[in-house]
N, C-alpha and C positions, 0 to 999 in steps of 0.2 A: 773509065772516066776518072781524073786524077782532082778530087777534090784537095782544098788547102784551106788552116783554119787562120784567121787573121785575127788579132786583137788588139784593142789601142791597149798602150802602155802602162795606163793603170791597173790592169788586170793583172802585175804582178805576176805572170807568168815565167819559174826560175828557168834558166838559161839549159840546166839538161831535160826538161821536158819539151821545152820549146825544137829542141834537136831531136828530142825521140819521135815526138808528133809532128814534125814539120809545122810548129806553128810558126808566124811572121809576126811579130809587135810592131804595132804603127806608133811611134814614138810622139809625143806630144812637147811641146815647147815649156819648157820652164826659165823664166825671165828671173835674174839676179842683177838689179838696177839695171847696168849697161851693157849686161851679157848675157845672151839666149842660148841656151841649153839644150840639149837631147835626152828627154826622157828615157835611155838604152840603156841604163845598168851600167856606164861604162863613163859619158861624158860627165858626169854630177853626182857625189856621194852625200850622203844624207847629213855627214857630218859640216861638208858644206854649205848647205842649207841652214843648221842650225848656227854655225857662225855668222852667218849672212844675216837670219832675223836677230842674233845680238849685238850684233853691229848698226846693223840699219835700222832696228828697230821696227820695221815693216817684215812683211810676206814677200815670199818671192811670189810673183805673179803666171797664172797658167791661162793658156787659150788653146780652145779646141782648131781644130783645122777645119780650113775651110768646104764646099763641096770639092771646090776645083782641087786641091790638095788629093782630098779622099780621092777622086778619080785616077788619079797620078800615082798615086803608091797602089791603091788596087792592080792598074796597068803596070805596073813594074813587078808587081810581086808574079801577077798572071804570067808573064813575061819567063822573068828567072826561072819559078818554080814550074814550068809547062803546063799549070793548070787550065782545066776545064771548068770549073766552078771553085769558089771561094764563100766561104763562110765566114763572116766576119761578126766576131762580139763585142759590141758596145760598151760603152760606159754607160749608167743606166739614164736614161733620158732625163729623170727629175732634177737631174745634177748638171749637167753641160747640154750644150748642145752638139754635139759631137753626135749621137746618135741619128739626129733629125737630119746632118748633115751628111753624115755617112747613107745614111738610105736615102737621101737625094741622085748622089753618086752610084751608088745600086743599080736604080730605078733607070738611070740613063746608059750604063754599062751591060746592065740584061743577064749577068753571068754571076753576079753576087749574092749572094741572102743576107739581112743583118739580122744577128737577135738583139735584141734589145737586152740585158743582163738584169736589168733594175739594180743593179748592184756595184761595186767599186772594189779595188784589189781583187787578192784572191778570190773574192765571192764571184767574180767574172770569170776569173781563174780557173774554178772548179768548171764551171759550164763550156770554157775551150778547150781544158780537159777532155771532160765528155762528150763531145764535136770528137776531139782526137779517137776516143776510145771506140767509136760509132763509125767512125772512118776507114779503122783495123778492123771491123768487122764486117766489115761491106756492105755497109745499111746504103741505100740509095739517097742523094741528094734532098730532095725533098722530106723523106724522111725523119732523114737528120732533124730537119729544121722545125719538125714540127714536134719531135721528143726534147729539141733543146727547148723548145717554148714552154712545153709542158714542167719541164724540170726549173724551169727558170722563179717562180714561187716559192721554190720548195729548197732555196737556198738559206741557210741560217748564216747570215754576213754580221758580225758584232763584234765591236770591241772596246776595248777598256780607254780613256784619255786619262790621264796621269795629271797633266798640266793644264787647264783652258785659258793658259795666253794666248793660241794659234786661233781659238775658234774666234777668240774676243777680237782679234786686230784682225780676224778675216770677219767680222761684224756677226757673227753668229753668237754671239753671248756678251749678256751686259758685262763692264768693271763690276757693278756691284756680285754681280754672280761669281764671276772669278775669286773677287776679295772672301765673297763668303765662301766660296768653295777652297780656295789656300787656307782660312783661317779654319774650315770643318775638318778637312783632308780628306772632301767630298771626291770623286771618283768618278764620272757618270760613267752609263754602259751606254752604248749610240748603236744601236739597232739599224739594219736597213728594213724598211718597212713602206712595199709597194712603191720601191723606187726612191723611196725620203730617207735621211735620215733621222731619228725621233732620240730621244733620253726614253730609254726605257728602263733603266731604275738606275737606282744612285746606291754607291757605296760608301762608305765609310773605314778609313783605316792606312797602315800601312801601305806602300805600291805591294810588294810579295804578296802580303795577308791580301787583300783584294783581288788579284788575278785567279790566287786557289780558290777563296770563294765563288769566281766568277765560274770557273774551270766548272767547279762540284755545281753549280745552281744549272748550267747549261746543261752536263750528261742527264740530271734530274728532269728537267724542262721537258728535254727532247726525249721521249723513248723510242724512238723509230728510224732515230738516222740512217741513212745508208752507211753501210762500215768500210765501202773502199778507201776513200781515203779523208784523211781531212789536213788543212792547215793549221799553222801556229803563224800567226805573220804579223810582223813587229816593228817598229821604225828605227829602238836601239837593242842589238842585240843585247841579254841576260842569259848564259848558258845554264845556271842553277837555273832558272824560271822553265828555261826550254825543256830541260830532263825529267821538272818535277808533272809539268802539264804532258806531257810526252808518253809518261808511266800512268798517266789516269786515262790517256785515250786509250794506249795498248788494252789495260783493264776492262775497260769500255769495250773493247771489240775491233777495236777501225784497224784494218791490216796495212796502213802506208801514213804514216803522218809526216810530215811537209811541213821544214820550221824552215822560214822563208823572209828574208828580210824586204819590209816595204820598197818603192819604187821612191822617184824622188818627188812625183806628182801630189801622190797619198801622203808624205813626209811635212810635202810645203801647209799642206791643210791639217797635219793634228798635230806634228811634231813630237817632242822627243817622249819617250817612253809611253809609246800607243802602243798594245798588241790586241790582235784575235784571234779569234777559234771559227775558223768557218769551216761549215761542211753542208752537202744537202740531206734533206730531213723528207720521210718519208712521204709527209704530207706537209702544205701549206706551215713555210715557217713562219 
């Protein structure tokens, strides 16, 4: 039986894992006033994006797809890739509806699984990864599906926002918040937690001085992560930032870290100089 792992576009998954594991990205629409986009790494670069909201002053706008959509690339990907089952991983449901919609399409096609991720970027990332990893092992279909659901908790998806104009004009945070967060050179951390995003603490300081902190409070936090691999994923790359957090994961243990530039979906919503650190943790992150 030839399983294949699917995932919508914001999971960030980099272009030679997608090739080693045969994953398929279901690209989502990103709208720039009069021009709609393909979330693929290829039609829209991030830079793009942030010319676009300083020009227009607005967001670029994102919409999930529809059922009939999902049914359509499922059948094309079953299609191409000669699959017998498909695994497909979500975006996490508290955020879009793209899940709700995706398992619509499942339900009618007979031959899909969706997980649910609760999660966004790489935090989705990791878990079509390990779809992938469970696939080269021979795990049977079911299976799979029920280890990814189990892992799916136990993802630590966070990262640092630099700037809160993005949240503010996508309505997630007052002007006065921003004002006071420019004038503190407050920081927040934005946790996923059971699907949401939350402010799980607030920094102060420098963008650098802030990331290492963040970096040191996270190995601290978590002592049990799983050490195969983890991310660094970002919306502007910083290669000092990338080497300096890179050498605390080595230290740490994780044997593969993944410095991974966000997608253009994740971009449109936190903008410029967002990064994280995700990985999964051995128990409930």
């Amino acid at each position: 039986m030839k399983i294949i792992v699917t995932a919508d576009s914001t999971a960030d998954v980099p272009k030679q894992f997608q090739k080693e594991f045969e994953i398929v990205p279901c690209p989502l629409i990103v709208n720039l006033g009069d021009e709609d986009f393909y979330d693929d790494g290829a039609s829209i670069t991030n830079e793009k994006i942030f010319n676009f909201v300083d020009k227009a002053g607005s967001l670029p706008k994102t919409a999930a797809r529809s059922v009939e959509s999902y049914k359509e690339y499922f059948e094309q990907v079953k299609k191409e890739h000669k699959a017998d089952k498909i695994i497909h991983i979500s975006l996490s449901s508290e955020l879009s509806s793209t899940c709700q919609n995706s398992k619509l399409a499942a339900e009618e096609l007979g031959y899909v699984g969706v997980v649910d991720s609760l999660s966004l970027s790489t935090g989705s990332g990791l878990i079509a990864l390990s779809a992938g990893d469970k696939i080269k092992e021979g795990k049977p279909f079911e299976q799979i599906l029920e280890e990814l659901k189990e892992e799916v908790p136990r993802v630590q998806a966070s990262f640092i926002i630099s700037n809160l104009n993005y949240l503010h004009k996508g309505g997630r945070c007052s002007a006065v918040a921003v004002f006071g967060a420019n004038v503190l050179r407050i920081k927040p951390k934005i946790k996923l937690s059971d699907g949401k995003m939350i402010v799980d603490r607030k920094y102060i300081g420098k963008y650098e001085a802030v990331i290492e902190k963040y970096v040191n409070d996270l190995l601290s936090e978590y002592k049990n992560p799983v050490l195969d691999r983890a991310f660094v994923t970002y919306t502007t790359e910083n290669k000092a930032l990338n080497e300096m957090i890179t050498k605390k994961l080595e230290a740490a243990g994780f044997k593969q870290i993944i410095c991974n530039l966000a997608g253009a979906t994740i971009t449109s919503h936190c903008g410029k100089d967002t990064l994280g650190v995700l990985f999964i943790n051995g128990e409930k992150a």
